[in-house]
C-alpha positions in Angstrom: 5.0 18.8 50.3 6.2 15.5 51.0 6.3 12.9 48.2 3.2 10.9 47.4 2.9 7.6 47.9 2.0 7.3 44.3 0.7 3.8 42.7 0.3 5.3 39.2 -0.1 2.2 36.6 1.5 4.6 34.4 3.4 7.0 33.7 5.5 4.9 36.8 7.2 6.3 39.7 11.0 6.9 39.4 13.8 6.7 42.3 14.1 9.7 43.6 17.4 9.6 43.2 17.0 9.4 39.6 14.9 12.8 40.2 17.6 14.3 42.0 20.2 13.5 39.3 17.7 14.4 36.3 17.4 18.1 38.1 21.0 18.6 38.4 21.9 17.7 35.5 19.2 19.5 33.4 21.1 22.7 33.2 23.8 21.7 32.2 24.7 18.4 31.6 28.7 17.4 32.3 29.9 21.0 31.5 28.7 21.0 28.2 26.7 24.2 28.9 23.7 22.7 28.0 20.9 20.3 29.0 20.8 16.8 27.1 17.4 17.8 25.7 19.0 20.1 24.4 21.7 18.5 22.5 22.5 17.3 19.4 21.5 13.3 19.2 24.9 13.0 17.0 26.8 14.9 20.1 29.4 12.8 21.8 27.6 13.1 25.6 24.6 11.8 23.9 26.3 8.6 22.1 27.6 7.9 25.6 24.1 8.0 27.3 22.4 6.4 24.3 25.4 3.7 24.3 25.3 3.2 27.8 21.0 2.5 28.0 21.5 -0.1 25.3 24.0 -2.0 27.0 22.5 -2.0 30.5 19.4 -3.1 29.0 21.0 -5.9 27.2 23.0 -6.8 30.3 20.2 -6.7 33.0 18.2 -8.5 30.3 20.6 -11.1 29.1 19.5 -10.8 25.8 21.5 -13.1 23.6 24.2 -12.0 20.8 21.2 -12.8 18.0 19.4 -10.5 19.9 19.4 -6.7 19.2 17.9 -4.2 21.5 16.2 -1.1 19.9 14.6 1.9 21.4 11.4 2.9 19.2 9.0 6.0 19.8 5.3 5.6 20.4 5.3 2.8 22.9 3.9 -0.6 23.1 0.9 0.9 20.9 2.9 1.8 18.1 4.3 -2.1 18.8 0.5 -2.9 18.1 0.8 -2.6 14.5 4.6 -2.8 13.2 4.4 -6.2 14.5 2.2 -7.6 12.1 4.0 -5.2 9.7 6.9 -7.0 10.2 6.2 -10.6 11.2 3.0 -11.5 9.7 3.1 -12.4 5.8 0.5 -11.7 3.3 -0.3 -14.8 2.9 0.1 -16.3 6.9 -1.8 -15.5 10.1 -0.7 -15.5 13.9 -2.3 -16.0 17.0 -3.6 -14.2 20.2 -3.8 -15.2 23.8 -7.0 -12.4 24.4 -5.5 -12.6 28.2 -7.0 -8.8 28.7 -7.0 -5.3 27.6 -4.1 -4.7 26.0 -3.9 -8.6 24.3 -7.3 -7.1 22.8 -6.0 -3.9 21.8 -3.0 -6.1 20.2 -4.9 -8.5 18.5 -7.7 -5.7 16.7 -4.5 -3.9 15.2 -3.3 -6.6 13.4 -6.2 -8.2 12.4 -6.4 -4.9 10.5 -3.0 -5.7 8.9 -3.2 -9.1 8.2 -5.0 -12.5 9.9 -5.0 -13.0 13.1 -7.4 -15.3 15.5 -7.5 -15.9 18.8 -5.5 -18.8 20.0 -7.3 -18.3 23.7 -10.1 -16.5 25.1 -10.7 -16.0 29.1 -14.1 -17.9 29.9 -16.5 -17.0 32.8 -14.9 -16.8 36.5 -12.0 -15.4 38.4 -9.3 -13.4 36.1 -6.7 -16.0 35.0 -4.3 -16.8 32.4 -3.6 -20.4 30.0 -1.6 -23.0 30.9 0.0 -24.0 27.2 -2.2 -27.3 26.9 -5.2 -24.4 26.9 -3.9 -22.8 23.6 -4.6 -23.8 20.4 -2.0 -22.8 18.2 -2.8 -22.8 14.1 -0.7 -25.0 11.9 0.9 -22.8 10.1 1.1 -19.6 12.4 3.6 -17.1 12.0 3.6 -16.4 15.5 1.6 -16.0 19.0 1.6 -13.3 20.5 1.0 -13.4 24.8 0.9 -10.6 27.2 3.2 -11.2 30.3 1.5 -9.3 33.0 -2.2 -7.9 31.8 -2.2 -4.2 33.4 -6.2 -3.5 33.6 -7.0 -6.6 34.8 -4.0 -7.5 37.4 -3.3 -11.0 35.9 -0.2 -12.1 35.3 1.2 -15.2 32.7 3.0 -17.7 34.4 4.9 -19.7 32.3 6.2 -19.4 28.6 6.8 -23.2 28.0 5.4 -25.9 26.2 4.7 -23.5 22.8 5.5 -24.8 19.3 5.7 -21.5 17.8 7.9 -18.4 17.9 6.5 -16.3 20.6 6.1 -12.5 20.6 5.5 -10.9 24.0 4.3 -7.3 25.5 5.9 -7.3 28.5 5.4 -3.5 29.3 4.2 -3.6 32.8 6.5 -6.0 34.5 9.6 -5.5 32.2 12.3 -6.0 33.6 10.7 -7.3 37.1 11.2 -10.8 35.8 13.6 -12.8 34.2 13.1 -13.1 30.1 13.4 -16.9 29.3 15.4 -16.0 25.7 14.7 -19.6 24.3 11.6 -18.9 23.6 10.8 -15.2 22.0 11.8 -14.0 18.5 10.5 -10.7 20.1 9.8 -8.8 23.5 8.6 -5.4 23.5 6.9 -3.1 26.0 6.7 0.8 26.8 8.8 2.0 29.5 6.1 4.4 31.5 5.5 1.3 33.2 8.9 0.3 35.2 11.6 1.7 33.6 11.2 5.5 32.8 9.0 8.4 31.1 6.7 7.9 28.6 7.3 8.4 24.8 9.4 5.7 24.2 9.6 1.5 23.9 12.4 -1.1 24.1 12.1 -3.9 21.9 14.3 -6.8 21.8 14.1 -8.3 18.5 16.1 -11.3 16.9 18.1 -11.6 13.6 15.6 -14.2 11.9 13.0 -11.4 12.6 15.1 -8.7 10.7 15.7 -10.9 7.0 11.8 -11.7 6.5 10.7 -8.0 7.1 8.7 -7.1 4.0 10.1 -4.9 1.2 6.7 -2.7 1.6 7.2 -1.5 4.9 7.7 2.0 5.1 11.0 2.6 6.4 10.5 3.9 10.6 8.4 1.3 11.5 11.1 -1.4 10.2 12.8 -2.9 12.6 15.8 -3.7 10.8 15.7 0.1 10.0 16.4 0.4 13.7 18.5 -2.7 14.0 21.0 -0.9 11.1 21.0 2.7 12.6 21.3 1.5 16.5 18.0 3.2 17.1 19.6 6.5 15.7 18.1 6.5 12.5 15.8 9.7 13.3 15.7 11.9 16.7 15.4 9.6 18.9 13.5 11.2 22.2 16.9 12.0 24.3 15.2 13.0 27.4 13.1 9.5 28.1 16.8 7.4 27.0 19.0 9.5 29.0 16.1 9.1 32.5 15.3 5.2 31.3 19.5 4.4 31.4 19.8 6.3 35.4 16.6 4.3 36.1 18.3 1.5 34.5 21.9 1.9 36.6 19.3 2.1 40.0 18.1 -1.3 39.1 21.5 -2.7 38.4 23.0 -1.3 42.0 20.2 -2.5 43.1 20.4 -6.5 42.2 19.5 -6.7 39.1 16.2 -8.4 37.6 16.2 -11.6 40.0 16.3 -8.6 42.7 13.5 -6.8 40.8 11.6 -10.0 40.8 11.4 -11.6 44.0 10.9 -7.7 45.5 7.8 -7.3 43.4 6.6 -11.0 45.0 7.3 -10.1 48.0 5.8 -6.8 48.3 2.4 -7.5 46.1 1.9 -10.4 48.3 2.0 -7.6 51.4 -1.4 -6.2 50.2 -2.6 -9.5 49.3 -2.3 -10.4 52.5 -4.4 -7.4 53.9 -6.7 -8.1 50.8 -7.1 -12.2 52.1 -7.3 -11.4 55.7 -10.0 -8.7 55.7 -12.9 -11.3 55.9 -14.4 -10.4 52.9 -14.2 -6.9 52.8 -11.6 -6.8 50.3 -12.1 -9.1 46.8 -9.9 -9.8 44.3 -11.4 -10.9 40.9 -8.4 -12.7 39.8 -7.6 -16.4 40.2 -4.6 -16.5 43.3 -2.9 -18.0 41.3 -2.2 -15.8 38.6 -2.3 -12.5 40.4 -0.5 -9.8 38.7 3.1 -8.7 41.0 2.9 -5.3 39.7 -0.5 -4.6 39.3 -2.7 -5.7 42.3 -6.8 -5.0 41.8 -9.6 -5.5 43.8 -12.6 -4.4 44.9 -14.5 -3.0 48.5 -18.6 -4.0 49.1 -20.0 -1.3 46.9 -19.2 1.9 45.0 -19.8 4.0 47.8 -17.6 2.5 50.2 -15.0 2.5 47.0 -15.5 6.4 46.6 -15.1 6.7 50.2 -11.9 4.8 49.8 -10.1 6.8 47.0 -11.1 10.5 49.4 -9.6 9.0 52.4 -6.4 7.6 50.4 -5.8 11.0 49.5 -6.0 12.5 52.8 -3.5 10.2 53.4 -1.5 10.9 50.7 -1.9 8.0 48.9 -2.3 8.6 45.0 -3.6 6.7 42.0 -5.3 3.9 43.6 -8.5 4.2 41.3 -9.5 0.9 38.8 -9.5 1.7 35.2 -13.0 2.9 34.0 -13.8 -0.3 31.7 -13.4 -2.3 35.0 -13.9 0.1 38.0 -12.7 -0.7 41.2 -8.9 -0.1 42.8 -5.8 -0.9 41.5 -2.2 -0.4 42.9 0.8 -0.3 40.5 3.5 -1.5 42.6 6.2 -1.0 40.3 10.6 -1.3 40.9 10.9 2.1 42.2 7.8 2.7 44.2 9.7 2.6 47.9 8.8 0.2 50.5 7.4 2.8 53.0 4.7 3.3 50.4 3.2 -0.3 50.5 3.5 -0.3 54.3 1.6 2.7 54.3 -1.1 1.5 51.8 -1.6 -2.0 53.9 -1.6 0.2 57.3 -4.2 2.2 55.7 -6.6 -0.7 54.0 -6.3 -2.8 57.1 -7.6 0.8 59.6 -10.3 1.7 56.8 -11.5 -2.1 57.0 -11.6 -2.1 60.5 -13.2 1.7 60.7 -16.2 0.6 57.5 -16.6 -3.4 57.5 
């Protein structure tokens, strides 16, 4: 069967020539007579690929020198709650910009660690994000903590400046499709399933001031300076997602890099927008123009049975993974770094017919 033109918000698509190299490789991986998940994490192929992911992501990122990159299990979820852990004394509180879904998610986690409020809430009206004049930021906070790209709700944060206040970002779902302004984070975090590679594992870039004021109480995995110390070695670490995030990572680097990433995922978002703008009304989107997500485009079709309609004949077509999430219904399309240009072609060829065939 010929590959789907999949726009899953997650697990992501991957090149296929990542695929290709994953499957001939799994048998045995550079003679060793064995696959790498099958390998020991001490071996000396698996230093190589594990030294190798680390460094491409600190090169395509340009993460500073004070900056250390670690690879933790769980994903961003796990993220949820050693970053309070971590960052948010006993005695102090940060804040939340409740941009969406996974801001809320965020924010109930560590207000069950510690104090937390939130620093901006979305009002009525189209989907948007803050301007920094819009956020009210505690004397006193430890940190705030934003959400680059909102995944559910297909909004995306424009702008990092103008904040007094060490920032903490979850950047999952359009890491590495946009640059990372270093001066302003003490941390960055996201889980790969959404643009880099398969699930089970996050990257998080994490600075040295972080690492001294980690509590003594901390139990020692979900420390980052636990991970900082060990280079993200410190248990198993899970082989299989490093060694096909560092080929997806290599793709992305033959491929131009993040400024490359970035003004792809502008240019091919704005593609269905068009079709989305032009359709005179058939199409909505409930976000602000402004503030549309890149990576993860929603919108809506008259009614629910023209939307069920929609998703059947997608299918036929061979188009995948194009329905909302259930708290907001819907479509959605994840147009993420390896999703291949034929597939958003198709996807506007095939909105723009089913308008024409239904409006």
């Amino acid at each position: 069967m010929p590959r789907a033109h999949n726009f899953c918000p997650g697990p992501c698509v991957l090149p296929e020539s990542v695929l290709s190299e994953l499957s001939d490789e799994m048998l045995d991986f550079e003679g060793s007579g064995m696959s790498v998940i099958e390998m020991s994490h001490r071996s000396a192929e698996y230093d190589a690929i594990h030294t190798e992911t680390v460094d491409l992501l600190r090169s395509l990122s340009g993460a500073p020198d004070d900056v250390h990159v670690l690879l933790v299990q769980g994903g961003a979820s796990l993220q949820f709650g050693m970053i309070p852990a971590n960052l948010l004394p006993a005695d102090g509180k940060a804040g939340y910009v409740m941009s969406g879904s996974w801001a809320k998610k965020a924010f109930a986690d560590a207000s069950r660690m510690g104090t937390a409020y939130q620093a901006w809430t979305r009002g009525e009206g189209p989907t948007a994000m803050p301007e920094p004049g819009e956020v009210t930021v505690e004397d006193g906070s430890a940190y705030l903590h934003v959400t680059s790209n909102e995944t559910i709700e297909g909004v995306r944060m424009l702008t990092f400046d103008g904040y007094d206040v060490p920032l903490v970002a979850d950047m999952s779902s359009d890491y590495l499709a946009r640059p990372i302004d270093w001066e302003h984070f003490d941390l960055v975090y996201g889980g790969v399933q959404k643009n880099l590679g398969p699930a089970g594992l996050a990257v998080v870039f994490v600075r040295d001031a972080v690492l001294d004021r980690v509590p003594d109480s901390v139990p020692s995995y979900l420390r980052y300076d636990f991970h900082a110390k060990s280079n993200s070695l410190g248990n198993t670490p899970p082989t299989f997602s490093v060694w096909a995030m560092g080929k997806v990572l290599r793709w992305i680097d033959a491929n131009g890099g993040v400024s490359a990433m970035e003004q792809r995922a502008a240019a091919r978002s704005g593609v269905i927008y068009d079709v989305i703008d032009g359709g005179d009304g058939f199409y909505r989107s409930p976000v602000d123009p402004a503030y549309r997500s890149h990576t993860n485009l929603v919108f809506r079709l008259p009614d629910e049975d023209l939307e069920k309609k929609f998703l059947v004949e997608a299918e036929a077509h061979n188009i995948k993974n194009l329905k909302g999430h259930r708290s907001v219904g819907g479509m959605r399309a994840s147009v993420y770094a390896a999703l291949p240009d034929e597939a958003v072609s198709t996807l506007a060829d095939f909105m723009t017919a089913f308008a024409d065939a239904n409006g």
